[in-house]
N, C-alpha and C positions, 0 to 999 in steps of 0.2 A: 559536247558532253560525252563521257568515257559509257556510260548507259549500265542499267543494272543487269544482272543474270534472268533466262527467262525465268529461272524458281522463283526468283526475287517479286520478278512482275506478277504470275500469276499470284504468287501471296498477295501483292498489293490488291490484286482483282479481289479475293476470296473475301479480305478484310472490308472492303470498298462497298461488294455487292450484300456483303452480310450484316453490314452494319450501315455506318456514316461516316465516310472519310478513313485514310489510314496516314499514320506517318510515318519514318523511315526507321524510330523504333520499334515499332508497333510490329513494321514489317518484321525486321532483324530476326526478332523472337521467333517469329513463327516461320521462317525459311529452314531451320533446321529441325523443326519438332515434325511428328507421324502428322499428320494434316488430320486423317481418318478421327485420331484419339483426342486432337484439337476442337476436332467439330462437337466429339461425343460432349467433353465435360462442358463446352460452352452450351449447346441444346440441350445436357441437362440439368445448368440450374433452375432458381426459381428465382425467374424476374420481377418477384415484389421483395426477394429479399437481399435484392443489390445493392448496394449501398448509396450508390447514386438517386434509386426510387423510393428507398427510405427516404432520403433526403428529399424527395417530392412527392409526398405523398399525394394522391389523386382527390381533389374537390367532391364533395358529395353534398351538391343541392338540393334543395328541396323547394317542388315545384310547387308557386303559392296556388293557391287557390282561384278556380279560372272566375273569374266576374261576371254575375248572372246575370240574367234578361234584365233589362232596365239601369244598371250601371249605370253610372258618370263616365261621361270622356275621361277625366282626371284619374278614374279607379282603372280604364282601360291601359293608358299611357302608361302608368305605375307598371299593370302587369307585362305588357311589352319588354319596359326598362328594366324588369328584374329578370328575365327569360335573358333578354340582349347579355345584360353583365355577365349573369352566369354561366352563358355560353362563351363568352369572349375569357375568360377565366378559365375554363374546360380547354379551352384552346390555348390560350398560355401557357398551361401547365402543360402540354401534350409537349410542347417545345421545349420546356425545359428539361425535362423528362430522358427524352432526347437526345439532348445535349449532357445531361449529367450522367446518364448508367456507365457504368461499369465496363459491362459485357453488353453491347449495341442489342447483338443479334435479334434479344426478343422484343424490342421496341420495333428492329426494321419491320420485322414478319410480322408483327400485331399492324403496322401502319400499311404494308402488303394486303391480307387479306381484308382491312377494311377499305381496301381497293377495290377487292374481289366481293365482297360484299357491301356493295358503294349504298351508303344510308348519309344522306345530307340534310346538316341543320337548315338548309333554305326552306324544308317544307318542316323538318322535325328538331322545330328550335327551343326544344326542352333538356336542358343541359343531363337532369337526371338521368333520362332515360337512354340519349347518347353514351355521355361517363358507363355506364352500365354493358351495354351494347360492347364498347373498347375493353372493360373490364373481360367479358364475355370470351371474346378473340384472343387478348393476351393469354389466359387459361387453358384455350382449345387449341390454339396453334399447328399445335406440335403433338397430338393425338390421335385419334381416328376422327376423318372427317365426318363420318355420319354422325356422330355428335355433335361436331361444331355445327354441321346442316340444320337439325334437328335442333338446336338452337337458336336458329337465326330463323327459322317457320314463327318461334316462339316467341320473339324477342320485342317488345316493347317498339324499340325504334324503329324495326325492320316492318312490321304492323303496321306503324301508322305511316310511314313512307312509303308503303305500296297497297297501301288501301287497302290491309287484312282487316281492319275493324268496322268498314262496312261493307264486309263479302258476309252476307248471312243467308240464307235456305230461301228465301222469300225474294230477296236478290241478290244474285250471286255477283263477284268482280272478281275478274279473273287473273290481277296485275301480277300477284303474289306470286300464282298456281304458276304463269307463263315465263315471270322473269328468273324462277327458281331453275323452271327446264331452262330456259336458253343461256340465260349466264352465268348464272349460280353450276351447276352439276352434270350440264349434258350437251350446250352450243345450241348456236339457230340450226331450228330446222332440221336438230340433229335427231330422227328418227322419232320423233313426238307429231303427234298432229294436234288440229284445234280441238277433236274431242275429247283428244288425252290434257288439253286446258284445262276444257270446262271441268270435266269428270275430277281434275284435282283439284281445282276451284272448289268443289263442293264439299272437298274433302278437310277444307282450311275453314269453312263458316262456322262463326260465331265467337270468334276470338275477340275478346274487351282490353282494357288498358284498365284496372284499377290504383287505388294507391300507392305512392312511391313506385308506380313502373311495372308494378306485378302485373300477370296476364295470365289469364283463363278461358275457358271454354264455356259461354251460357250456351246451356244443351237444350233452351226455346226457341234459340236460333240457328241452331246446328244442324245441319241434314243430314240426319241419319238413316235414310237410304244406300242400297246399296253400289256401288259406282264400278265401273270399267277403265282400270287407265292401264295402258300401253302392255296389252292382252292381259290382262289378270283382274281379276272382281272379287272384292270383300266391302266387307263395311268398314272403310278405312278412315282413323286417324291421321292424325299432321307426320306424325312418326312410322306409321305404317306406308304414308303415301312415299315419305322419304326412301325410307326404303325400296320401295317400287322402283323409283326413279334410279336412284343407285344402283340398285338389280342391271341394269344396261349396261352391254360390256364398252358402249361407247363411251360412258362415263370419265371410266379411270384414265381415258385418253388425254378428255377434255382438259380435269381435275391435273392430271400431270403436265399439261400443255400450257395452260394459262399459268401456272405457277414457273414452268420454265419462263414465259415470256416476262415475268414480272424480277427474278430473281439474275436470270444470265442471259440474256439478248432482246432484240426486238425484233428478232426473227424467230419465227417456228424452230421447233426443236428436228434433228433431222431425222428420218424415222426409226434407224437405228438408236440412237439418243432416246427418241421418245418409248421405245421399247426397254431399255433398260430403266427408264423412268417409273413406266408402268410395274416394271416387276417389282422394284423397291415398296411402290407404292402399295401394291399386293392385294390378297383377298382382305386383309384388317385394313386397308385404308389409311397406311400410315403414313402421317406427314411429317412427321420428325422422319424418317427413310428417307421420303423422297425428299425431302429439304434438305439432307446429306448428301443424297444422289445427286442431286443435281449439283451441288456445290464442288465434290468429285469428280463428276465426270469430263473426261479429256475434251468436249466438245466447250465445256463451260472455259478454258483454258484457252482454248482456239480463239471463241469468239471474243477475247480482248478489243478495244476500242468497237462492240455494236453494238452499242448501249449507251442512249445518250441520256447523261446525268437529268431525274424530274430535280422539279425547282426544291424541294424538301429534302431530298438526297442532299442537294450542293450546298446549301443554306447550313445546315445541319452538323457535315463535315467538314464546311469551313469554320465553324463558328470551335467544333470539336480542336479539333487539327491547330490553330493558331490558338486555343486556351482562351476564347474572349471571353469575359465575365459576362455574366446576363441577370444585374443584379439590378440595372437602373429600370423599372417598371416603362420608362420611355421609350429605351431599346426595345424591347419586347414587343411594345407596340408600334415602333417601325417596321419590325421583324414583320410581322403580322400585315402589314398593310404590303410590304414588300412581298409576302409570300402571296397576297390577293391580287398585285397586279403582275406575279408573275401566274397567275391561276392556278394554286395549289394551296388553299389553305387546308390545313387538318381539319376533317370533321365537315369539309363543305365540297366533295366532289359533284362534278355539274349533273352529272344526269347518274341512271341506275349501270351504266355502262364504267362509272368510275372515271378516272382520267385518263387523258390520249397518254400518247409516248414517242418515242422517236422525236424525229426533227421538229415536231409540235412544241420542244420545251424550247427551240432555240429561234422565234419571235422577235419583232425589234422593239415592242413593250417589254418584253421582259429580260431580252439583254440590258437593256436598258436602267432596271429597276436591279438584274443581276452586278453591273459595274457598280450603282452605287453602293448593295452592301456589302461586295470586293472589296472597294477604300473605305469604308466601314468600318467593318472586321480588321481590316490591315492597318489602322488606324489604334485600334482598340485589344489588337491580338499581342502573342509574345513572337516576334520575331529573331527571336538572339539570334539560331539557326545559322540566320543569314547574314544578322550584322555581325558578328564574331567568325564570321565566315573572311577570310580575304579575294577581296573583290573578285580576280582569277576564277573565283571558285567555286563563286555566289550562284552559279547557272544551275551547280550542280545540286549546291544548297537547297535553293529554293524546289527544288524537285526532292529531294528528300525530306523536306518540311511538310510537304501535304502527299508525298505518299506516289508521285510519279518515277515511272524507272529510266524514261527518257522521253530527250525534245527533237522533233524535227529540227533540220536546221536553221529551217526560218522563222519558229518558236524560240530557239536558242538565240539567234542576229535580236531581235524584240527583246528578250530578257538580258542578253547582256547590255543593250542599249539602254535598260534602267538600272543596271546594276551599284550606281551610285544611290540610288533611293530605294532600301530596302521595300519600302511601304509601297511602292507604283511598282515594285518589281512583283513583290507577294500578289495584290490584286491583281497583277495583268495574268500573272502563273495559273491562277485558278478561274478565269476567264479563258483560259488559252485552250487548245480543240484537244487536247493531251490527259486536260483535266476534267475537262466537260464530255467525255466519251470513254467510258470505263471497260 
């Protein structure tokens, strides 16, 4: 294979890691535009009003009423069954979602930080208040994070996944206070102790879940005393505590570190990197900067191929990238089953740590589950690319069909050994370590 320009490749990366999937149009355009003023107008439209998210609008259930003491098994069942559907719909639509915008970028980041803010229907299987929660994220993105923080203290689903709605003054729980510091805003262990826990634990009690999702502060249950967390004492708020926390110059590190890991490697940012990260990021907290900055900087460029494709990334941009329709309700729900035994469905990350990364996605269940929606898709996709390609040429094809700028050569010996079968050549392409490491 003749191989593309490195401008060409790191396009392909920028397009890849900022959205799902790129193809070799996709790329074209954007090897000759400012990259800088590329990023601007895509980070600032408004992701409900793309024309893809039109076209999929977001479900908005309504959570029936939970079945009082003395119920019937039968009235149990019922409420189970309508939670399950609605969430499995919350979840389809996320997919399609996905696959239909426009402009990727604000679905990838909304599906990012509900990594970083990992809330699972396995324990919070109320589709409203999820839907909401995502609502939430796509909104805050790309703002100042002590708002999005300060949001997720507050948030219905994030509440009742970590046990904010029974930390009251009379008993405290501290899950909220402690996974806020370590994963959420500051790292383990990263200069907090257990009394700066507790002391924010107490600063979160009394938070309810009312109807449609709404949430508030009963101030019977609230302790308002006054508290010490990490040297400083008032009578703090969910929003005054946030702020505390924030106050930490460890913060911005974390905040800028965990989002390089999610967006341009699986390794640590290096400290020069993570310095220019920090300053974009800045005193306002800004995450539309630093979700530039990073997309920008020379070291994101370097680290082409350290970043192995999660099972939603590849799903996502294959399904993008070869145009398969996802109209049959069937498909969808292969999708879905395919995305759970590769362990990545939307909306259900395993623990509050969110999902692994690296070599974690590449399993031999989930290769496994990955080859079949490869013949899948390539079954179901538009391949012309390649068939209107002549044979000679097809190696090169099939790499500018899903957005690669080149093949090893013993990727290439494999791919032209299908080259008579478009369809086992496109699946094995996007199976291949070229594709599957961005």
């Amino acid at each position: 294979m003749s191989g593309q320009s490195p401008r060409w490749q790191t396009a392909a990366r920028m397009l890849r890691r900022s959205g799902f999937g790129a193809t070799g149009p996709q790329i074209d355009a954007l090897v000759g535009r400012d990259w800088s003023a590329h990023l601007d107008v895509a980070l600032g439209l408004d992701p409900d009003r793309d024309p893809g998210a039109v076209a999929t609008p977001r479900p908005t259930p309504v959570t029936p009423p939970l079945p009082g003491n003395g119920a019937r098994a039968s009235d149990l069942d019922a409420f189970t069954d309508t939670l399950a559907a609605q969430m499995h719909e919350l979840t389809s639509w996320w997919v399609r979602r996905m696959v239909a915008v426009e402009e990727p970028v604000h679905e990838k980041l909304t599906f990012l930080w509900h990594n970083h803010f990992a809330t699972s229907a396995q324990k919070v299987p109320v589709a409203e208040w999820m839907g909401q929660q995502n609502q939430t994220l796509r909104t805050l993105k790309l703002g100042d994070f002590r708002t999005l923080a300060v949001a997720m203290l507050s948030d219905a689903a994030m509440l009742y996944w970590l046990d904010g709605v029974s930390n009251t003054a009379a008993r405290t729980n501290e899950n909220l206070s402690r996974e806020f510091m370590e994963l959420f805003t500051l790292g383990h262990a990263n200069g907090y102790s257990e009394v700066d826990v507790r002391e924010g634990a107490r600063t979160l009690t009394g938070w309810y879940i009312g109807y449609g999702g709404s949430t508030r502060v009963a101030y019977g249950f609230h302790d308002g005393a006054t508290k010490t967390i990490l040297g400083r004492t008032g009578n703090f708020d969910h929003a005054e505590f946030c702020d505390v926390v924030l106050s930490q110059p460890q913060s911005a590190a974390f905040v800028a570190g965990r989002l390089w890991r999610q967006l341009a490697s699986d390794e640590p940012a290096s400290p020069a990197t993570l310095s220019r990260l920090i300053a974009a990021y800045g005193p306002r907290r800004d995450l539309r900067a630093l979700t530039k900055a990073i997309l920008l900087d020379p070291e994101f460029a370097s680290a082409t191929g350290t970043m192995v494709c999660s099972p939603v990334e590849w799903t996502v941009g294959v399904i993008r990238s070869l145009k398969v329709p996802l109209v049959d309700p069937h498909l969808l729900d292969a999708i879905l089953i395919a995305l759970t035994v590769m362990r990545q469905r939307p909306f259900y990350p395993p623990d509050v740590n969110g999902w692994p990364h690296g070599p974690a996605w590449l399993s031999t269940i989930g290769t496994a589950a990955r080859v079949w929606a490869a013949e899948k898709f390539a079954s179901l996709g538009d391949l012309s690319t390649v068939e209107q390609a002549a044979r000679t040429d097809r190696v090169d094809a099939v790499g500018y069909l899903i957005g690669v700028g080149g093949w090893t050569d013993r990727t290439a010996a494999v791919l032209d050994g299908l080259a008579d079968d478009p369809r086992r050549m496109v699946a094995a392409a996007v199976n291949s370590p070229e594709y599957l490491t961005v």
